[in-house]
N, C-alpha and C positions, 0 to 999 in steps of 0.2 A: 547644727554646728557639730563638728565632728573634733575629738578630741585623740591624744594616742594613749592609753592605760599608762601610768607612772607608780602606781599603786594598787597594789591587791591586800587587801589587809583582813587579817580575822579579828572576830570577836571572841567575847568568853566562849567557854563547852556551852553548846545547848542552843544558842544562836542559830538561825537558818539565813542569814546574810552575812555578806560579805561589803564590805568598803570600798570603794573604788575612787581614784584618784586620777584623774587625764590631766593632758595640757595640750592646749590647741594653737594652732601654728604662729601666734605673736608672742605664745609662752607665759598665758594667761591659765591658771589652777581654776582645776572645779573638782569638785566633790558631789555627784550628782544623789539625789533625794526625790524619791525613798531608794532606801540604800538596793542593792541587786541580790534577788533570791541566789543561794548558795548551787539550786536545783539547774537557775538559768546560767549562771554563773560556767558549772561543769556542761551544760549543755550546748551553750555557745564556744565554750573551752576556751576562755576568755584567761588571756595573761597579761604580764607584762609586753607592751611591744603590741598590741593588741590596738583596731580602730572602735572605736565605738561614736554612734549619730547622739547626742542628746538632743533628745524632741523636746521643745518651746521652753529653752532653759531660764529663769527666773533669781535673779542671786536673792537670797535669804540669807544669808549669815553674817553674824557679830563675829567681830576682835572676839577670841586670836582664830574662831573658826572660818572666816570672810570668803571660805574658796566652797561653801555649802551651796547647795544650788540646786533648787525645785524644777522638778521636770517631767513631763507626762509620762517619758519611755527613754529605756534605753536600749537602742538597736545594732547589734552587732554588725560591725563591717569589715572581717578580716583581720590579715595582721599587715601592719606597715614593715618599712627597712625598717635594718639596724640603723642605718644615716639617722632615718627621720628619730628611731628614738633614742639615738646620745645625744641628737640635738635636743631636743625636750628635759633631757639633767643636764644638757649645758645651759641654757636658756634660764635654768631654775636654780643653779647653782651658786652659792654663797660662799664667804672665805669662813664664818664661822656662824655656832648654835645663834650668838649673840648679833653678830650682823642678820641673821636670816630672819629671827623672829623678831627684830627690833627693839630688842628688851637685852637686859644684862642676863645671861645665864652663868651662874656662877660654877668656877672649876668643880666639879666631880656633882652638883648638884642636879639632879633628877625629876625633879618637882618647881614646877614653874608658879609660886604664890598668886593665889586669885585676885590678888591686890593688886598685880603685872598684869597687866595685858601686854600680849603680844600681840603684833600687828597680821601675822599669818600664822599659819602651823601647819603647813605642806613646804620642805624648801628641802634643795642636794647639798650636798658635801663631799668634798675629797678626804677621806679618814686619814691620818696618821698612825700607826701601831693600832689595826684591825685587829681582833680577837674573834671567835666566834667559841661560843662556851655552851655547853647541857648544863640544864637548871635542875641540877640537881633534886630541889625540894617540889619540882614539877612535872611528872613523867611526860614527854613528847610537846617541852617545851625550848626555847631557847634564850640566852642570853649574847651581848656583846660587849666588849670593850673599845675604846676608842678615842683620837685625842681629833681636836678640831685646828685649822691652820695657826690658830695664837698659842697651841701648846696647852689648853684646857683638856682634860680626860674625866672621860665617863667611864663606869662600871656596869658590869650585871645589867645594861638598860637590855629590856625587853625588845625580842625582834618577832614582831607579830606579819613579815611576811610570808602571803599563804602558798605562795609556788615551795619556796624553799622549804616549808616547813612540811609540806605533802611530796616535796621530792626525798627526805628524810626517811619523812612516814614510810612510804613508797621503798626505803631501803633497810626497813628493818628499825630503824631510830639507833641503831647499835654506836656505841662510843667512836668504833672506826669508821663508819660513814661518814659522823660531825668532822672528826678530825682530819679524813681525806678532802672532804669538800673548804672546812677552815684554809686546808693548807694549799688547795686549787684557788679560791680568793685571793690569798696573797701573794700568791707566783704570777699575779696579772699584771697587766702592766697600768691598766686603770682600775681605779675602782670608788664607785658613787654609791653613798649610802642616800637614800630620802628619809627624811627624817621627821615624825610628825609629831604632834601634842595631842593629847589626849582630850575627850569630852573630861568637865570636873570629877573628879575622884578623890575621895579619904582615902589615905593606908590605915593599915592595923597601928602604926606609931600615931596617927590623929596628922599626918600631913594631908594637907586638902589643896588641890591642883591640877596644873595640866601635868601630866606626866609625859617625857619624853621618851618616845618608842623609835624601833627602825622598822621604818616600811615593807622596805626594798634594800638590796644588796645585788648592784650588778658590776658584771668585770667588762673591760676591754682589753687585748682583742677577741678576749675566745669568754665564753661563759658556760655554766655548767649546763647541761643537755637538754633541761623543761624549758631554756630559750634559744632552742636549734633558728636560725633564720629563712625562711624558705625565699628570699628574695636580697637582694646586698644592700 
């Protein structure tokens, strides 16, 4: 089964994998397991937009993680069009946090109670009032803001994608880079966040839950350079 990358996601420092998130041509999510060495990862130079075969894929996963999926290999096959991957955040796309994981997400809230289950925790959004912000109390981290189409807004949520965040790297991490690249986002004409929940997590305050992170952040028609297309 062949999927196109939707997701490239980091983990903590110290991690030597990487998250990986597809959707295959009916616009069915996987999350393939065990997750993808970081080594294979830079070596197949695997990104957003990217094909990947999942060999003898096996779904394993519970509410709210249901898109997890057991699989002997995963084999690089190129990169697809840009066609094929807007269709994949159109096909995936929801009106809001609350339609997408089937659970109420409350305005400004961050922390999905373990008591909810949500039904998925891979799905796209069209953002209202995008932010992209430096997390100040985390060097060579990022934050974002953002409202969903019912006018709910998030703060400071965590954007754990890894192109972006090693295109940054990659420029220094300096205040003007975040801020050139924030202000190239929202001079696009599109633009889709994927949006995913977290494995359980405590904070330091004692909240215990799925935590709501951004994936991915891509624009149309033009996007920032690590997703050049070699094909239309």
């Amino acid at each position: 089964m062949h999927v196109i990358v939707t997701d490239l996601t980091c983990f903590q420092a110290g991690t030597d994998t990487v998250c990986l998130g597809g959707v295959d041509e009916r616009g069915e999510v996987y999350r393939p397991q065990p997750y993808v060495k970081i080594g294979d990862c830079d070596r197949w130079k695997l990104r957003p937009g990217s094909i990947v075969e999942l060999e003898f894929p096996r779904r394993r996963g519970s509410a709210p993680h249901v898109e997890d999926t057991k699989v002997s290999r995963v084999i690089p096959r190129g990169i697809g069009t840009q066609a094929r991957f807007r269709r994949a955040l159109e096909q995936t796309l929801r009106g809001s946090l609350s339609d997408g994981f089937g659970v109420d997400v409350e305005d400004g809230e961050k922390c999905v109670p373990l008591a909810v289950k949500p039904i998925r925790s891979l799905i796209t959004i069209v953002p209202k009032n995008f932010y992209l912000l430096t997390d100040y109390m985390r060097e060579g981290k990022l934050r974002a803001d953002f409202a969903d189409a019912t006018g709910c807004r998030w703060r400071q949520v965590s954007v754990t994608d890894r192109c972006l965040l090693m295109y940054l790297e990659d420029s220094g991490w300096t205040e003007r880079a975040v801020v050139q690249a924030a202000r190239f986002l929202r001079q696009q004409e599109v633009l889709f966040l994927r949006v995913g929940l977290s494995r359980e997590y405590k904070s330091t305050d004692g909240r215990r839950g799925y935590w709501i992170q951004i994936n991915g952040i891509y624009t149309f028609p033009q996007q920032l350079n690590y997703l050049a297309w070699p094909n239309g």
